[in-house]
C-alpha positions as CSV (number, residue, x, y, z in Angstrom):
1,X,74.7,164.0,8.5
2,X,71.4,162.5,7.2
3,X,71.6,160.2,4.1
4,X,70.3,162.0,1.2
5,X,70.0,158.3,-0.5
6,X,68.3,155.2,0.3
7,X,68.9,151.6,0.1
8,X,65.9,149.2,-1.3
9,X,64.0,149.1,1.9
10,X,63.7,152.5,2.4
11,X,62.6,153.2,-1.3
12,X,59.7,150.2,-0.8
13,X,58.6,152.0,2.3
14,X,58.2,155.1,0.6
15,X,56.8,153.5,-3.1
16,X,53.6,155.7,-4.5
17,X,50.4,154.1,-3.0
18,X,49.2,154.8,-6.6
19,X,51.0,151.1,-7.7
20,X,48.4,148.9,-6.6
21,X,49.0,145.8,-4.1
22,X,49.1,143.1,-6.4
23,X,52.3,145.0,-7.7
24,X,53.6,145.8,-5.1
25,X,53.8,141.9,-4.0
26,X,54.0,140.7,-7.1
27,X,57.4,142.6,-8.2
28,X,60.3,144.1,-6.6
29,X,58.8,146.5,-4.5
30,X,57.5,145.3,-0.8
31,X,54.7,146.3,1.5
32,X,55.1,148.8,4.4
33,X,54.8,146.5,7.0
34,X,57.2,144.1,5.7
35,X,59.6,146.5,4.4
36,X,59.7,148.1,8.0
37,X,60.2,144.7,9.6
38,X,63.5,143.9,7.7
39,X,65.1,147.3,7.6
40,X,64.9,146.8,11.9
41,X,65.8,143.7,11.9
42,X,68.6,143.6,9.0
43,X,68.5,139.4,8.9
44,X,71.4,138.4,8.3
45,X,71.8,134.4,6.3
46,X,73.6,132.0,8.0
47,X,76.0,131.5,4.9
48,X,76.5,135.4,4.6
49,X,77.6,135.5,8.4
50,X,79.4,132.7,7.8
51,X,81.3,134.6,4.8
52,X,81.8,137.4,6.8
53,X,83.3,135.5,9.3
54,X,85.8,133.4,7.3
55,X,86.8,136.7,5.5
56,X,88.0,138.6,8.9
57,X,89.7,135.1,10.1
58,X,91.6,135.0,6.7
59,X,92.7,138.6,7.4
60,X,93.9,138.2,11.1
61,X,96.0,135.2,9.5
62,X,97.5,137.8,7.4
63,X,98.2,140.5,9.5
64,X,99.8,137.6,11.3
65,X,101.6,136.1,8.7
66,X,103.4,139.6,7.8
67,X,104.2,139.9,11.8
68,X,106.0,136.7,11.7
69,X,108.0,136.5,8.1
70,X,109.3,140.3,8.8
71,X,112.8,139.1,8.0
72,X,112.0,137.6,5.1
73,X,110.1,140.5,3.7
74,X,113.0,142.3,4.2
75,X,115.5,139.7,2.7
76,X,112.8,139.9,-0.8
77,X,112.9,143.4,-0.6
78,X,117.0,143.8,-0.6
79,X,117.2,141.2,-3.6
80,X,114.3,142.4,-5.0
81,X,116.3,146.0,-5.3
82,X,119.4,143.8,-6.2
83,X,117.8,142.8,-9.2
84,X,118.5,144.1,-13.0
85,X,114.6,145.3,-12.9
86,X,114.0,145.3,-9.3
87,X,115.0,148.4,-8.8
88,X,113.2,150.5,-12.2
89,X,110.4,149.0,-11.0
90,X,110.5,149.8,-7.4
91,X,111.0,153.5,-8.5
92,X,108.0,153.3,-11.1
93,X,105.7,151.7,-8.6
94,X,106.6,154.4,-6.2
95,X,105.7,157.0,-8.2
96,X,102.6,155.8,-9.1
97,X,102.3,154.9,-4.9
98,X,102.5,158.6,-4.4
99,X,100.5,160.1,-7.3
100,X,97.4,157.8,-6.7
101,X,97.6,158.6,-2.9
102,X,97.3,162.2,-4.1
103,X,94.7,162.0,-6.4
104,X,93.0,160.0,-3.9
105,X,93.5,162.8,-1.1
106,X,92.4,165.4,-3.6
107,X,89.3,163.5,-4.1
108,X,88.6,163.1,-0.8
109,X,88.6,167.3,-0.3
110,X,86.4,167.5,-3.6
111,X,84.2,165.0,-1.9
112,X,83.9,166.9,0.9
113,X,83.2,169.9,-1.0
114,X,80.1,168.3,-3.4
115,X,76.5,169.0,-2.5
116,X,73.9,167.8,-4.7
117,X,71.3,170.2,-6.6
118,X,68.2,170.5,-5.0
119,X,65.3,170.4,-7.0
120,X,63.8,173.8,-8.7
121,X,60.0,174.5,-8.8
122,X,57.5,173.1,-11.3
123,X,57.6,175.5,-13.4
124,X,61.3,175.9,-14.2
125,X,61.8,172.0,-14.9
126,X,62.6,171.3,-18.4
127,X,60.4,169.2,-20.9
128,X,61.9,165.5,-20.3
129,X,61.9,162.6,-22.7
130,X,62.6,159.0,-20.8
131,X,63.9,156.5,-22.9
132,X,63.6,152.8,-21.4
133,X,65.1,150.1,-24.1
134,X,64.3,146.3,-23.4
135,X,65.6,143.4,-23.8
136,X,64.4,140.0,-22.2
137,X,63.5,141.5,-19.2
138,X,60.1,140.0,-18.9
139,X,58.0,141.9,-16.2
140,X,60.8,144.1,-14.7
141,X,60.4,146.3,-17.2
142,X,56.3,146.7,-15.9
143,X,57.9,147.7,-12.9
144,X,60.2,150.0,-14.8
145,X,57.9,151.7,-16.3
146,X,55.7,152.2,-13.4
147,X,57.8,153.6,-11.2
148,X,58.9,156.4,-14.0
149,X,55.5,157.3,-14.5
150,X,54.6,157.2,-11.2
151,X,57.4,159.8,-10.5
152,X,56.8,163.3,-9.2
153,X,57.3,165.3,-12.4
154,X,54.6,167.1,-14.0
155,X,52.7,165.2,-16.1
156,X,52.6,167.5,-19.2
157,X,56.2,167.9,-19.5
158,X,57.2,164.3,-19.6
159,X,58.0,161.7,-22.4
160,X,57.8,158.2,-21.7
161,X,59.3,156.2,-24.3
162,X,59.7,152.2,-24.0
163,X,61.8,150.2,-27.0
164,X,61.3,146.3,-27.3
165,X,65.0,145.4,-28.9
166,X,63.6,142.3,-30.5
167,X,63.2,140.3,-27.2
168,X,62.7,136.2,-27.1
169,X,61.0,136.5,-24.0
170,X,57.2,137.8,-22.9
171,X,59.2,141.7,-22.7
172,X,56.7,142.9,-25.2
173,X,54.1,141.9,-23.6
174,X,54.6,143.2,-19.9
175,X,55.4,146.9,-21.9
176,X,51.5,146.4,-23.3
177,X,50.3,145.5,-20.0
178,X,52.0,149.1,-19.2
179,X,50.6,150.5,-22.1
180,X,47.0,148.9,-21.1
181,X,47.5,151.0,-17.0
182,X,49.6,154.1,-18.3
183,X,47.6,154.9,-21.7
184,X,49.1,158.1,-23.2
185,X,51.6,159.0,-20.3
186,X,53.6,155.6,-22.2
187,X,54.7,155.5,-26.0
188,X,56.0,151.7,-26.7
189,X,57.6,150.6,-29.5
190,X,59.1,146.8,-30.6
191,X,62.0,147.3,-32.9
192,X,61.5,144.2,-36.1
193,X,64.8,142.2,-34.3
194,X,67.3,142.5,-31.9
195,X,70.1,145.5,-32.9
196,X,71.5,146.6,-29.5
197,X,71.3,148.9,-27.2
198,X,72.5,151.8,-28.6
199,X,70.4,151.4,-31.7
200,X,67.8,151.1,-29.7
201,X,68.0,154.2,-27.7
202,X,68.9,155.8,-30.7
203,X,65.5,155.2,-32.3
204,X,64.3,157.1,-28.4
205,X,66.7,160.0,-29.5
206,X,65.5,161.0,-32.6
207,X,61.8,160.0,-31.4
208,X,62.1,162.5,-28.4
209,X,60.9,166.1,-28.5
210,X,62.2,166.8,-24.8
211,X,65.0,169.4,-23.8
212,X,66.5,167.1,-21.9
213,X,66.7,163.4,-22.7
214,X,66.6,160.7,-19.8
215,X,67.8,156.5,-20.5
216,X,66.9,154.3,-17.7
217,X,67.6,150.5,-18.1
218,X,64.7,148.2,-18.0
219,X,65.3,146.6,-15.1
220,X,65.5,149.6,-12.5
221,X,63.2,151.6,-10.1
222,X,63.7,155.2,-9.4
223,X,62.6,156.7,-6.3
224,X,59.4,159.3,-6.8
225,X,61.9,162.2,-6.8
226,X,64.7,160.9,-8.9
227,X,63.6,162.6,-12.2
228,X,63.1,165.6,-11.1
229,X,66.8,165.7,-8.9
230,X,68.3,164.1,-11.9
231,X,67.1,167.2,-13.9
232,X,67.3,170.4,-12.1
233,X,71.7,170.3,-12.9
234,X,70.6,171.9,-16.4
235,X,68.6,174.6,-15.3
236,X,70.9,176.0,-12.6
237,X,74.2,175.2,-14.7
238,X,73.9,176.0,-18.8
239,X,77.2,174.6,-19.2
240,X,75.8,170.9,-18.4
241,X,75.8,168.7,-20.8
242,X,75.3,165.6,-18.7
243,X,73.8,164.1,-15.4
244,X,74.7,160.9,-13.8
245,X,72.3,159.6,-11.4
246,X,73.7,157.5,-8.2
247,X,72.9,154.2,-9.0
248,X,72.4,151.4,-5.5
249,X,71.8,147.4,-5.9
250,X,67.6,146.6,-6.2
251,X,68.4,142.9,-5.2
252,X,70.8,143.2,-2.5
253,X,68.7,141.3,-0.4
254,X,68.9,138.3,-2.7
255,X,72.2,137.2,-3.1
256,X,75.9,137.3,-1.0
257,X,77.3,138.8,-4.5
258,X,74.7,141.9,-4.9
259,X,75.3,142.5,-0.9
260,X,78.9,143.2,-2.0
261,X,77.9,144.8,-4.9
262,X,76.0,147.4,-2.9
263,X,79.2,148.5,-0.8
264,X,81.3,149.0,-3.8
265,X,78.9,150.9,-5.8
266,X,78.1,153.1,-3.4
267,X,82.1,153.6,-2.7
268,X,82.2,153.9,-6.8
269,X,78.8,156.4,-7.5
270,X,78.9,158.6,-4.0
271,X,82.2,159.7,-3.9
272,X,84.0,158.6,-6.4
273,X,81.7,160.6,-9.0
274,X,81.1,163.0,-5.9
275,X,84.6,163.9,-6.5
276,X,84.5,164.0,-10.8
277,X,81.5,166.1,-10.2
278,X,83.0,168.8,-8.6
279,X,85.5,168.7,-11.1
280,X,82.5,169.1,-14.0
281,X,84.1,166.0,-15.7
282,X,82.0,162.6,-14.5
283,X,83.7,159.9,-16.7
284,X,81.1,157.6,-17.5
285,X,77.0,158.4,-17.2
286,X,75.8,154.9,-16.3
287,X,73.2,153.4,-18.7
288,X,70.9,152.5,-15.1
289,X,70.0,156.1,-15.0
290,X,71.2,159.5,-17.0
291,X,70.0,162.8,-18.0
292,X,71.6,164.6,-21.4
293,X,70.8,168.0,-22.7
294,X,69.1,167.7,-26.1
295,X,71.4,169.9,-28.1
296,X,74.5,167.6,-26.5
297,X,73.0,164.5,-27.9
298,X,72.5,165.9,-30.9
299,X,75.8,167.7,-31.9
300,X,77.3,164.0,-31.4
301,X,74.8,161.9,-32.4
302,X,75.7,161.2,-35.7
303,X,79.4,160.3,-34.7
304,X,77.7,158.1,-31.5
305,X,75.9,155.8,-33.5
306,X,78.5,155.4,-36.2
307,X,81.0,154.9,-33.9
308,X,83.6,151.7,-34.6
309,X,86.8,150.5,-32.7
310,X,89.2,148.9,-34.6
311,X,87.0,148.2,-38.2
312,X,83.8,147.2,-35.9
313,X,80.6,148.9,-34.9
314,X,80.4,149.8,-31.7
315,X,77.9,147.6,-29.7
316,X,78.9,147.9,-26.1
317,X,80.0,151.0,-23.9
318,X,77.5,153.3,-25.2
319,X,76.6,155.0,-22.1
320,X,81.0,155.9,-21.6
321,X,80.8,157.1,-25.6
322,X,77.9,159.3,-25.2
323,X,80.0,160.7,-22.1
324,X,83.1,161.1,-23.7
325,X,81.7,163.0,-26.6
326,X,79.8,165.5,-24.5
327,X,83.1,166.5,-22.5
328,X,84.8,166.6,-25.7
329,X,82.8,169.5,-26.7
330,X,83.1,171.6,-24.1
331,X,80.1,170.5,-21.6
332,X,80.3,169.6,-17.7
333,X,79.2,166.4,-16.7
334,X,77.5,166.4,-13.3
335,X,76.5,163.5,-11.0
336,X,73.5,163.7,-8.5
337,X,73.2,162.1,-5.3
338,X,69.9,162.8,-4.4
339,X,68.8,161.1,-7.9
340,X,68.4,157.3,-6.9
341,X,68.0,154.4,-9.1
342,X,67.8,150.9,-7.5
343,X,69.0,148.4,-10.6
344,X,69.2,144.7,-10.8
345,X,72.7,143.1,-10.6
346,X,74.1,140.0,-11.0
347,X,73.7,137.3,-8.9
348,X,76.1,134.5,-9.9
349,X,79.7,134.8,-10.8
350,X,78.9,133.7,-15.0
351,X,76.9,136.8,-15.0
352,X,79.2,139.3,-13.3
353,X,82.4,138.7,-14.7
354,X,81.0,138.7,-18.3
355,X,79.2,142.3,-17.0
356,X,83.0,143.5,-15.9
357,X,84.1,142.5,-18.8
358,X,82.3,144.4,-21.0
359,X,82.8,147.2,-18.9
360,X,86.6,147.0,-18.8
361,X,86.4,146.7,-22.3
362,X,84.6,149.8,-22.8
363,X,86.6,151.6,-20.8
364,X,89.9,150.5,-22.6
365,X,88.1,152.3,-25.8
366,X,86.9,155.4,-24.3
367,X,90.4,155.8,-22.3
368,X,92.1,155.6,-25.9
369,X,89.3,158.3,-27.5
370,X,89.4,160.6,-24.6
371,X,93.4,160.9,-24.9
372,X,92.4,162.3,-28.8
373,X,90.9,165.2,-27.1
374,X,92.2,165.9,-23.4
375,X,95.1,167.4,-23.9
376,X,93.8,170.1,-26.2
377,X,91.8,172.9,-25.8
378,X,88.4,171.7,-25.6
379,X,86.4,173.3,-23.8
380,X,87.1,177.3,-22.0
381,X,87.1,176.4,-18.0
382,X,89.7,174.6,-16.6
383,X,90.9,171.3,-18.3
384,X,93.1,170.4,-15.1
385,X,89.9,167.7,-13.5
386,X,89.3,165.8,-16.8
387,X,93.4,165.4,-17.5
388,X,93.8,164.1,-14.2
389,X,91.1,161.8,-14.1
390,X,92.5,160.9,-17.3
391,X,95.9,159.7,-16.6
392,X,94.6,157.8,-13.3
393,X,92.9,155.5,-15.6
394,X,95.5,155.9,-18.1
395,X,98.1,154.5,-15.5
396,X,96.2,151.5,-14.3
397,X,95.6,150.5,-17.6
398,X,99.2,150.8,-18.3
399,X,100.3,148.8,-15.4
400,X,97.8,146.0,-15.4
401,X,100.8,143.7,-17.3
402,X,103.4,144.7,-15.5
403,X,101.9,143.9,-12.5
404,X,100.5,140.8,-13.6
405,X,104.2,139.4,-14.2
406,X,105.0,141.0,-10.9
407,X,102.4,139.3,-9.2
408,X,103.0,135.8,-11.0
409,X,107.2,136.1,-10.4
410,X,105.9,137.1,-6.5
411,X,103.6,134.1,-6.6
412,X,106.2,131.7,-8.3
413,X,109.2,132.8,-5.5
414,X,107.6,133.4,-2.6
415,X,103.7,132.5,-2.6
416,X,102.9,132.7,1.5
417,X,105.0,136.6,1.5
418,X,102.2,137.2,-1.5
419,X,99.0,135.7,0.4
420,X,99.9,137.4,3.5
421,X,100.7,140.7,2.0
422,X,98.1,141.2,0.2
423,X,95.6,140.2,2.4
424,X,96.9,143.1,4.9
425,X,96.8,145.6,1.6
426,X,92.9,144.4,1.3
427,X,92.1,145.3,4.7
428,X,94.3,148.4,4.7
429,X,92.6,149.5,1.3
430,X,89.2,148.6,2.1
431,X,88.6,150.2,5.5
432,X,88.3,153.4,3.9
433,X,84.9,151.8,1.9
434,X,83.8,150.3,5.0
435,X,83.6,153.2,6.7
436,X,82.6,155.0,4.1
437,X,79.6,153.1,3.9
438,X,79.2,152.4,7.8
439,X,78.6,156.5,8.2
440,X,76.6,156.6,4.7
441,X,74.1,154.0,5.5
442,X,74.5,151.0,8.4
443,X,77.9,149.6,9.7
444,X,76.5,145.5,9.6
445,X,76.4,145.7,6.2
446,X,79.6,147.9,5.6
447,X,81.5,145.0,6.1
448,X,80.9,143.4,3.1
449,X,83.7,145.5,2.0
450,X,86.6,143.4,3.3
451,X,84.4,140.3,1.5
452,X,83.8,142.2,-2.0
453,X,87.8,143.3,-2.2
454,X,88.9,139.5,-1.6
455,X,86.5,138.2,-4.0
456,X,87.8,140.5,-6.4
457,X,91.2,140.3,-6.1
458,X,91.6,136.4,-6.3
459,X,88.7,135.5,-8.2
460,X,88.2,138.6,-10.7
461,X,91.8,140.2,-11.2
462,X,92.4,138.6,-15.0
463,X,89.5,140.8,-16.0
464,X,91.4,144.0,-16.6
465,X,94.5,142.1,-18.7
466,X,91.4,139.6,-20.6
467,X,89.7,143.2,-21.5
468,X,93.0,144.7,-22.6
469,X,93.6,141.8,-24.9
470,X,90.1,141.8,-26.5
471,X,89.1,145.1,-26.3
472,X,88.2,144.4,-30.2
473,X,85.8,141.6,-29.2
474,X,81.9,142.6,-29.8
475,X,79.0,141.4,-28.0
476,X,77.2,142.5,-24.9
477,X,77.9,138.9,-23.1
478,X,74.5,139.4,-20.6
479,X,71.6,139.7,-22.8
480,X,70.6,136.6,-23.0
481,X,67.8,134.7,-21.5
């Protein structure tokens, strides 16, 4: 089946000629001719291959490792079960074995179910108010900005709104270069200091006379038929409160990290919220692109930008709150595939873990608010998607100590059992991804899978227990210079 997304080259190829060539070279887009040249070719960096290659070596040595030291997995298992909390544990971790395998089966069928809204006619798409808040993001946000109003989206029924959040950098600036190209079809406005995001788009809120209201961070491009995709949920489905768009890496090209970013989100955005889709309950509209109805925002908003966690303003996870509060009153929440948005990610590990931080910690918060509301009646159709969703995430954040001392006490007893076993679960768990993305887009990059789900697992695992124990913490950790 044809990809109804695209990675970066194929949104260059297909960029508006309406963004003239000094842009084009002069930002993240490419030319043509260029951008046809690498998506042929698919270069790939002596260090990446050489990652590549030192990540399937180190998993043959597992799978080897296991084939040798069968008895004494089978000696740590009987003494393991021998053991005053060997056995509870075995049976808890079985349980939880089974019930994720099922949730992930059921997935899998809803994935297989999901199509994506095509787009309705001109005349039946809503009014649409973009809101694109800023901070230091020097010229992306020009490119921002042109691509949205470059999109195809008639012209008298979209908002363009731009907010400077104080930035230390030439931000303001690029958004009056905008300003200067678009005229009227851009509104921009430089809040007196730096006050967050949320305050930010909340200013684009109450400034918006759309029906529906559309955040885009300032350092993404959306393809020239995003908007309108991202859209058309709300006029076919009144009960939609929410749209997330599918989200793909805009600098994959420049980094080993952002290659392996690009596998896992499009495992996390194609079907993992392919799957909540079909089940009207998408858990977290990502702040790189989402659509909300008007009346949604508003029923919530004064509670949104109030909101506190433990004594504190809120200043992270806005994007997760705004979600949470539009399920909570009774609205589907819907996820587009066919509404692309290429966003920048990070490029070094400083930069990432503090970016998985703060989302770990916001999803620690919005876990604990949903379970105020999930299990009553709170909205007419069926509440059996959002529970379920709901204790999968409840579970793995339940877990993460207990199998951090597990993995520790493993580590501490026997450490090669450990390295070679889970090395065989990583290649085990992430052949599903790679294939996933082999039949989605190209197999040579698909295996950045198997590279990602190493990194992760040895270099990023104390992120979910560090979250868990500062989930109080404020700050946003990645808007600096």
């Amino acid at each position: 089946m044809e990809s109804e997304t695209i990675i970066s080259e194929q949104f260059y190829a297909n960029s508006s000629s309406a963004i003239s060539e000094k842009t084009l070279n002069g930002s993240f887009f490419r030319t043509n001719e260029k951008s046809q040249k690498i998506h042929v070719e698919r270069p790939t960096s002596p260090f990446g291959l050489t990652i590549l290659i030192a990540t399937f070596l180190l998993l043959i040595a597992g799978v080897y490792m296991v084939f040798l030291l069968q008895d004494d997995f089978e000696q740590f298992h009987f003494e393991r079960i021998a053991s005053t909390w060997g056995l509870p544990f075995l049976v808890i971790t079985t349980l939880l074995f089974f019930y994720q395998t099922g949730v992930f089966l059921y997935s899998s069928y809803l994935y297989l179910r999901y199509k994506a809204i095509p787009s309705v006619s001109d005349e039946l798409l809503p009014t649409c108010t973009i809101i694109v808040p800023a901070y230091n993001e020097g010229k992306l946000v020009w490119d921002t900005l042109l691509s949205l109003a470059e999109s195809d989206y008639p012209a008298e029924k979209l908002q363009l709104l731009a907010i400077d959040d104080g930035s230390k950098d030439d931000t303001w600036y690029w958004m009056q270069e905008a300003k200067a190209k678009l005229g009227d079809r851009v509104t921009i406005f430089q809040q007196p200091k730096n006050q967050g995001k949320r305050q930010a788009l909340y200013r684009g809120f109450k400034l918006g006379t759309g029906e529906i209201f559309v955040t885009v961070d300032s350092d993404s491009i959306v393809k020239k038929d995003t908007l309108r995709n991202l859209v058309s949920p709300f006029v076919i489905n009144k009960k939609c409160g929410a749209v997330a768009g599918n989200v793909q890496v805009l600098n994959n090209k420049k980094a080993i990290l952002p290659k392996m970013l690009n596998v896992s989100f499009v495992m996390s955005f194609e079907f993992q919220r392919s799957a909540e889709s079909q089940l009207g309950s998408v858990l977290c509209t990502p702040g790189a692109l989402a659509a909300y109805r008007r009346d949604a925002v508003f029923n919530c908003l004064p509670e949104w930008i109030n909101q506190t966690f433990m004594g504190q303003p809120s200043d992270i996870g806005e994007d997760r709150a705004l979600t949470n509060m539009i399920l909570k009153q009774g609205f589907e929440v819907k996820f587009q595939r066919n509404a692309v948005v290429l966003t920048n990610v990070p490029e070094e590990y400083k930069g990432l873990y503090k970016m998985f931080i703060r989302w770990a910690r916001s999803n620690v918060r919005e876990n604990l608010m949903m379970a105020k509301f999930v299990f009553k009646d709170f909205r007419k159709d069926s509440k059996f998607g959002p529970r379920m969703l709901f204790l999968n995430q409840f579970f793995k954040i339940a877990m993460t100590y207990p199998f951090l001392l597990f993995m520790f006490y493993f580590i501490a007893i026997h450490p090669i059992l450990f390295l070679s076993s889970t090395l065989v679960a990583i290649l085990m768990f992430s052949t599903f991804s790679m294939v996933f993305y082999a039949k989605r887009y190209t197999l040579s990059e698909s295996f950045w899978a198997y590279s990602y789900s190493v990194f992760y697992t040895f270099s990023l695992f104390w992120i979910a227990p560090y979250a868990i124990a500062t989930a109080n913490k404020k700050g946003w950790l990645t808007r600096g210079l």
